[in-house]
C-alpha positions in Angstrom: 0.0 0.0 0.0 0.9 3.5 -0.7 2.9 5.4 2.5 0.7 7.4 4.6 0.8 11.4 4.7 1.9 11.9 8.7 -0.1 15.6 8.5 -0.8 15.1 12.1 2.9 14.6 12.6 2.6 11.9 15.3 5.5 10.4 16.5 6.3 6.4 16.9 5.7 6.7 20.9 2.2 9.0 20.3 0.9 6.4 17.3 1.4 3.5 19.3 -0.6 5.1 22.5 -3.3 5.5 20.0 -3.5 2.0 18.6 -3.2 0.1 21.8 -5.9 2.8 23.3 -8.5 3.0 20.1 -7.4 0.5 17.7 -9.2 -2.9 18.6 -12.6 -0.8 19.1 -12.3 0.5 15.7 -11.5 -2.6 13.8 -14.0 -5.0 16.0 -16.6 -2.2 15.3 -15.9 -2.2 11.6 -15.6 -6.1 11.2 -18.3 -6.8 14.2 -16.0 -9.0 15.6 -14.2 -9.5 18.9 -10.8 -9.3 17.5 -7.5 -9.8 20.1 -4.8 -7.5 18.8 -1.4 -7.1 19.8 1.4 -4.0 19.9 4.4 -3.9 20.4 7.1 -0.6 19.8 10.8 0.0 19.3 12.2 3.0 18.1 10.5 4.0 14.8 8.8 0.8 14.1 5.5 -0.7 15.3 4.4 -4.2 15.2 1.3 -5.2 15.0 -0.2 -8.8 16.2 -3.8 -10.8 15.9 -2.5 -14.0 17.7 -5.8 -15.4 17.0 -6.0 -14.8 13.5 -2.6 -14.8 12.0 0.6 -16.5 13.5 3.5 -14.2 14.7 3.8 -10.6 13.4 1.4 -9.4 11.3 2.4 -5.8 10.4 4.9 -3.0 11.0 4.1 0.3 10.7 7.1 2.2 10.3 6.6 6.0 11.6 8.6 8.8 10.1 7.9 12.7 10.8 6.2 12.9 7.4 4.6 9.8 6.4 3.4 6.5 7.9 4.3 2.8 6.2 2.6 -0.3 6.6 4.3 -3.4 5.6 3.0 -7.0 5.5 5.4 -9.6 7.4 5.6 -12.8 5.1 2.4 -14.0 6.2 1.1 -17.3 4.7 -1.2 -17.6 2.2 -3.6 -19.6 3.9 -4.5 -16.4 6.2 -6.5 -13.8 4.2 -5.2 -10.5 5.4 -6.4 -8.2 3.1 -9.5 -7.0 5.1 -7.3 -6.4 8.2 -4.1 -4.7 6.3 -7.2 -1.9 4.9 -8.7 -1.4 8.1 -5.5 -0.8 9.4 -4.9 1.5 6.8 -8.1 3.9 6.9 -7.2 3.7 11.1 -4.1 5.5 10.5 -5.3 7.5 7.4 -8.1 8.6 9.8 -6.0 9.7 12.5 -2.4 11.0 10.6 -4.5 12.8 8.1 
């Protein structure tokens, strides 16, 4: 997917606050579903878990002052990941933009 304009200019540490505090509402709102979700946060670079769904790390987000990238870690193609990559997406779209 295409990087992500950081308007908002949120920082790594201010990002990942927001995604542990107002991620898993969003997406289990979106998807009606009771998603478990995962975070964790070193320097620059997020990573993002569903232990239930998909096995190991999902996705990193990779936070630089002006954009926001979210890249796809090797995950198998018996796990459809699509559906959670965009709603990942429009999340930080929504709240860097």
């Amino acid at each position: 997917m295409e990087p992500i304009k950081n308007t908002a200019a949120l920082s790594a540490e201010k990002l990942f606050g927001i995604l542990k505090t107002e991620f898993a509402g969003y997406i289990n709102s979106k998807l009606d579903s009771g998603l478990n979700i995962g975070f964790a946060h070193v320097d620059d670079v997020i990573n993002v878990l569903f232990p239930d769904v998909i096995e190991g790390i999902a996705f990193s987000i990779i936070v630089s002052e002006k954009e926001i990238t979210v890249t796809e870690n090797h995950i198998s193609p018996e796990y459809n990941s699509g559906l959670l990559e965009q709603q990942l997406n429009d999340f930080l779209t929504l709240k860097a933009g």
